[in-house]
C-alpha positions in Angstrom: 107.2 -15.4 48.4 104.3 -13.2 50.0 102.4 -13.8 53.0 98.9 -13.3 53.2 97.7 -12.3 56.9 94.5 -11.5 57.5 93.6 -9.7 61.1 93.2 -11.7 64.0 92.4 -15.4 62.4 95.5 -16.8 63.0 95.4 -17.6 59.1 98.5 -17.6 57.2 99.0 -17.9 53.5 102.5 -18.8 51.8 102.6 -18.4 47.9 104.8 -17.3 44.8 104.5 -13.4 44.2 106.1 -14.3 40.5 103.5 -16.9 40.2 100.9 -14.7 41.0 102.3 -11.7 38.4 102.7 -14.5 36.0 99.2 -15.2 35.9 97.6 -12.2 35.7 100.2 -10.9 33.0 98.9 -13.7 31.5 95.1 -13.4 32.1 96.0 -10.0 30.6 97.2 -11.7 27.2 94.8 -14.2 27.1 91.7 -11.8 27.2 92.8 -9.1 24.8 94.3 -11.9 22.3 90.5 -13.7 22.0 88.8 -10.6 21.9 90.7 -9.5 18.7 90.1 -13.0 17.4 86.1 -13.1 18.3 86.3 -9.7 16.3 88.5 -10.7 13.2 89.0 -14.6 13.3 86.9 -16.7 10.9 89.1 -19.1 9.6 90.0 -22.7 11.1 93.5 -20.7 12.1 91.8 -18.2 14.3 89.7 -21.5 16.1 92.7 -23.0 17.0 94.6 -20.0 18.4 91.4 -19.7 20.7 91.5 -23.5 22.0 95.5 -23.0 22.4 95.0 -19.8 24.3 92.1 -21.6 26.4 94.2 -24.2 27.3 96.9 -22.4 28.5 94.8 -20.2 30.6 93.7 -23.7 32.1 97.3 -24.7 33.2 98.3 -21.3 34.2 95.5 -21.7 36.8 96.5 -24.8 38.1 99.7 -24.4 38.3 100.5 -20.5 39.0 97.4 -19.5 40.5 96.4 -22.3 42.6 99.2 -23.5 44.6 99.7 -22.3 48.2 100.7 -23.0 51.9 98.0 -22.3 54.2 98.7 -22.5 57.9 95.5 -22.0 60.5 94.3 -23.2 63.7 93.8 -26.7 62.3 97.3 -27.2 60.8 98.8 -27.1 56.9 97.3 -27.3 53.7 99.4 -27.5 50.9 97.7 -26.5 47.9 99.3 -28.0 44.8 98.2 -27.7 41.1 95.7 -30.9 41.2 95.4 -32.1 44.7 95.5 -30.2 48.7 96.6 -32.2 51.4 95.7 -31.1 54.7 97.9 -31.9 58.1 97.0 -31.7 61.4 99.3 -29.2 63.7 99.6 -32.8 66.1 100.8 -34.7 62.9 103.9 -32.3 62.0 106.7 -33.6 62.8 109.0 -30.9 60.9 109.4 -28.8 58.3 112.3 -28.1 55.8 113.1 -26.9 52.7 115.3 -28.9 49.7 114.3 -28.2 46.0 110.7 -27.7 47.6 109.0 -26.8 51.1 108.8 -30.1 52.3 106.4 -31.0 55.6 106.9 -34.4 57.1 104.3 -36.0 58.9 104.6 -38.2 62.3 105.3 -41.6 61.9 102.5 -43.7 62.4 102.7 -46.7 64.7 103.7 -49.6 62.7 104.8 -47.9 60.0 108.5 -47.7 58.6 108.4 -44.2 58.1 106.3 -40.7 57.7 104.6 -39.1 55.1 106.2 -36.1 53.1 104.3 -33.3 51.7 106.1 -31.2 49.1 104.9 -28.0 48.2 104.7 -27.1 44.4 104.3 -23.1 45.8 107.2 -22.7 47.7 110.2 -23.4 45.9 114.0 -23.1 46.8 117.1 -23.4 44.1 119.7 -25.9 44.2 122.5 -23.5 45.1 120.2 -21.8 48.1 120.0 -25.1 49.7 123.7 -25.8 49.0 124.1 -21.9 50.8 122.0 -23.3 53.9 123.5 -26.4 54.2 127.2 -24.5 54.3 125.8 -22.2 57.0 124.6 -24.7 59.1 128.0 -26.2 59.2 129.5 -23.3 60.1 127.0 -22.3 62.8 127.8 -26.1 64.2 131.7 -25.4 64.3 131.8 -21.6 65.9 128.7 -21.8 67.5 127.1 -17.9 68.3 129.5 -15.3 68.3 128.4 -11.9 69.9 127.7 -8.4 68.5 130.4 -6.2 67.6 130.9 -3.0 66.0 129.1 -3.4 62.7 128.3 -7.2 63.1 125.1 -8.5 64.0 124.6 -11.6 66.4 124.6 -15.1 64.4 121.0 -15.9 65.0 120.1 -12.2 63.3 123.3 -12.8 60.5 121.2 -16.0 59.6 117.8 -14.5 59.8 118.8 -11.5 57.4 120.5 -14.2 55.3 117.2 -16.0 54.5 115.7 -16.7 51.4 111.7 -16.5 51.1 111.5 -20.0 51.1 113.7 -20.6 53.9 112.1 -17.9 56.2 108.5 -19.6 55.3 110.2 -23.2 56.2 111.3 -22.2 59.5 107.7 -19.6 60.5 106.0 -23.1 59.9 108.0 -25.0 62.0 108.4 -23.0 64.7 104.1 -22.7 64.8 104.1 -26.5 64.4 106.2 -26.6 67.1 104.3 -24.4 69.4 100.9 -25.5 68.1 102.1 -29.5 69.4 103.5 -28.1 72.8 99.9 -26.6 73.2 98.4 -29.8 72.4 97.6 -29.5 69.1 95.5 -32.8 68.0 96.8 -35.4 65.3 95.0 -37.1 62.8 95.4 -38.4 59.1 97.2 -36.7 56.6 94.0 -36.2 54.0 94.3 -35.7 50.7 91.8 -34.4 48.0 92.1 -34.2 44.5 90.8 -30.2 42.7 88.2 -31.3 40.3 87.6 -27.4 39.2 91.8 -27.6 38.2 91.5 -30.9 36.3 88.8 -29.2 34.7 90.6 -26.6 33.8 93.1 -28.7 32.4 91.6 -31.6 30.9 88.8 -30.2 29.2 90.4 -27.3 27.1 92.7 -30.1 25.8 90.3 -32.5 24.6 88.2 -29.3 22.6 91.9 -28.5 21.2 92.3 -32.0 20.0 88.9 -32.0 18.8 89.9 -28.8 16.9 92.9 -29.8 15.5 91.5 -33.1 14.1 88.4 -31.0 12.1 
């Protein structure tokens, strides 16, 4: 997971560095592969390579490029494949990791319970969240234990023992917690659907389907 910082805009930005090779290897592929067929395809063959290979390219931008956590002055957008949903720094309640960087939103007066925002970016196994859970048991029953000779202090022990998606987990919610304690405002959770990624998606599918039915 890399982080994005540009200088002195308090702007933040969480993504996959595999996702990011992933597309780009791809892009790579995806270019050089229609260029030999706009050179030597002229068959029905060659016309549905293309539409298969454009409509891959489609989902490999919604769903490697595009997703990200963005954290600014205003709060958290989670940038997933189809839809962002953006969260005020007052409406933050906390945020974990489990399977997926998860951000849960205040609960709302006269409501049963918050909203959750998981983010299709940032991404921890099954057996790293079984790691974390086993280490926050321990930490519960010995509490800190000092330095010694060729031992760091807990807290660093469980910095250093971090996954990327647990080390962006907690950066966010210590900000949230400092952005609220400042007086960060609330506000809805909002949500917006990515017409460019449907797009993407949806329309290089129905020119495949059109292509395989000629």
């Amino acid at each position: 997971m890399a982080a994005d910082k540009p200088p002195d805009t308090g702007r933040d930005v969480y993504r996959s560095s595999g996702a990011i090779v992933l597309w780009w290897t791809w892009l790579a592929l995806a270019v050089a592969g229609l260029a030999d067929l706009a050179v030597q395809g002229r068959d029905h063959a060659s016309l549905v390579a293309a539409a298969v290979t454009v409509t891959i390219t489609g989902f490999f931008y919604a769903c490697a490029l595009r997703p990200r956590v963005v954290a600014d002055s205003d709060g958290i957008t989670v940038v997933n494949p189809l839809r962002d949903y953006q969260v005020p720094w007052g409406t933050v309640d906390r945020v974990d990791i489990h399977g997926a960087l998860r951000v849960h939103c205040l609960v709302p007066e006269g409501a049963a319970k918050g909203r959750v925002v998981l983010s299709w970016a940032v991404q921890a196994s099954p057996r790293a969240v079984l790691r974390e859970q086993t280490k926050a048991q321990r930490r519960a029953q010995r509490g800190a234990t000092p330095a010694g000779y060729g031992r760091y202090p807990t807290q660093v022990q469980d910095v250093l023992s971090r996954t990327p998606g647990e080390q962006t987990a907690h950066l966010l919610g210590d900000r949230a917690q400092r952005e609220r304690a400042a007086g960060a405002a609330g506000g809805q959770l909002r949500v917006q659907w990515d017409w460019l990624a449907i797009a993407a998606m949806v329309v290089p599918s129905v020119l495949l389907l059109a292509v395989l039915l000629i």
